[in-house]
C-alpha positions in Angstrom: -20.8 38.4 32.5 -23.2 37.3 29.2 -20.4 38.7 27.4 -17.4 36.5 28.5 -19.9 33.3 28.2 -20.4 34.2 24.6 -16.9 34.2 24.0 -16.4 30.8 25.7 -18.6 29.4 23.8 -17.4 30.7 20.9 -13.9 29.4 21.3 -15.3 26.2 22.2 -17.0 26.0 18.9 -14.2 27.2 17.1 -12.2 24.7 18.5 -14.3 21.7 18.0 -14.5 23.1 14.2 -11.2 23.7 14.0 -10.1 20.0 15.2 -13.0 18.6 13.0 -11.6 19.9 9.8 -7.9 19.1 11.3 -8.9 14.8 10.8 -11.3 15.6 7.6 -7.5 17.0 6.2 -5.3 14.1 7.5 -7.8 11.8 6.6 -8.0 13.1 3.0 -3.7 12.9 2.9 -3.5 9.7 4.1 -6.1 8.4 0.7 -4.3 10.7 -1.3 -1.1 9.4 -0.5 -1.5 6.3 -2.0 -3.0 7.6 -5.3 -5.6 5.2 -5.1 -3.8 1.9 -5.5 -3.7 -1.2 -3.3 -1.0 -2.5 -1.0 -0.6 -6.4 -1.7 2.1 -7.5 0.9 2.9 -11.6 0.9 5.9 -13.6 -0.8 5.6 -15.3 -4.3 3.8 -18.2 -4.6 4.4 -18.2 -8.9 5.0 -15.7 -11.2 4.9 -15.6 -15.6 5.2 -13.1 -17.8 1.7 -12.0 -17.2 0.5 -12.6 -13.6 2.2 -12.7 -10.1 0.7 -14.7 -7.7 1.2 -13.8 -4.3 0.5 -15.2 -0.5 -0.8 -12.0 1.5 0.7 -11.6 5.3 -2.9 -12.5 6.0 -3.2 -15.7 4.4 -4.9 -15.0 1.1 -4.0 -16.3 -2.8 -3.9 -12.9 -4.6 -3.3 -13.2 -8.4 -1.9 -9.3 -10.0 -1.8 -9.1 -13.3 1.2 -7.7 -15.2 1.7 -5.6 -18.0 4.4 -3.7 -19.9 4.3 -0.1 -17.7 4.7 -2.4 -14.6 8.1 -1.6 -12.8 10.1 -4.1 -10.9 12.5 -2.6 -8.7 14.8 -3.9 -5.1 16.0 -1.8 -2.7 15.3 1.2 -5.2 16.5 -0.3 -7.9 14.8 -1.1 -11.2 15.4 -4.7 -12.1 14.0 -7.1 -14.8 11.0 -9.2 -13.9 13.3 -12.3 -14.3 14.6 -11.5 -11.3 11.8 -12.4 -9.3 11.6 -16.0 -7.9 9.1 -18.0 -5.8 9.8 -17.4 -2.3 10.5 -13.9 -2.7 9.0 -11.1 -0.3 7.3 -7.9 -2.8 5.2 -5.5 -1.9 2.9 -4.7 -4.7 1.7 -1.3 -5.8 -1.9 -2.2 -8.1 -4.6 -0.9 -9.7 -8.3 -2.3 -9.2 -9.0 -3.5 -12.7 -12.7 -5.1 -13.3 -12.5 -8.1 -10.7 -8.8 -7.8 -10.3 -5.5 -6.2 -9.9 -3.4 -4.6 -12.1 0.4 -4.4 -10.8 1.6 -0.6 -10.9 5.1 -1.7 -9.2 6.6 -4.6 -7.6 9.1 -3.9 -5.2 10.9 -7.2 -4.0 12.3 -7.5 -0.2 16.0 -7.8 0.0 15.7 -11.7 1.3 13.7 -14.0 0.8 10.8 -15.5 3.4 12.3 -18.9 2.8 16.0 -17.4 3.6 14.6 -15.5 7.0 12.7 -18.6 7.9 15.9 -21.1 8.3 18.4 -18.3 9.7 16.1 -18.3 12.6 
């Protein structure tokens, strides 16, 4: 009888070690996945040759800077930076950079929060 409550607890163990290690692994994918850069979600307040500013689904003013390895691209796409109005919806890919953001990518929304707004 010892012996089958020695296994039970042994499976028990095993199991709660198993399942532990389990969410340490999906937790380390899901960081990993992203490669360590920021999601900035909004529409484009302003935009230059340099910086994109950007009003987050949340509310926020975020300013991401811009430099010559970032990529512009809509609905998978490359496109130049030109391209990109005020009013536009982007998701940006960025890099923390000192107290600031460095855009990786800017992927633009196929219409435009201003556009979405009035169809509705």
């Amino acid at each position: 009888m010892e012996g089958i409550r020695l296994n039970t607890q042994y499976m028990s163990t095993t199991k709660r070690f198993l399942s532990l290690a389990l969410c340490a692994a999906l937790v380390t994918t899901i960081a990993m996945a992203h490669g360590g850069l920021e999601h900035i979600m909004g529409t484009v307040a302003k935009i230059s040759d340099t910086t994109i500013t950007v009003k987050t689904t949340a509310g926020k003013t975020v300013e991401v800077g811009l430099n010559a390895k970032t990529v512009f691209s809509k609905a998978e796409k490359p496109i130049p930076r030109a391209e990109i109005k005020p009013g536009d919806r982007v998701v940006i890919h960025a890099e923390k950079s000192g107290t600031g953001f460095t855009a990786h990518t800017v992927e633009i929304g196929t219409a435009s929060a201003t556009t979405k707004t009035a169809s509705k």
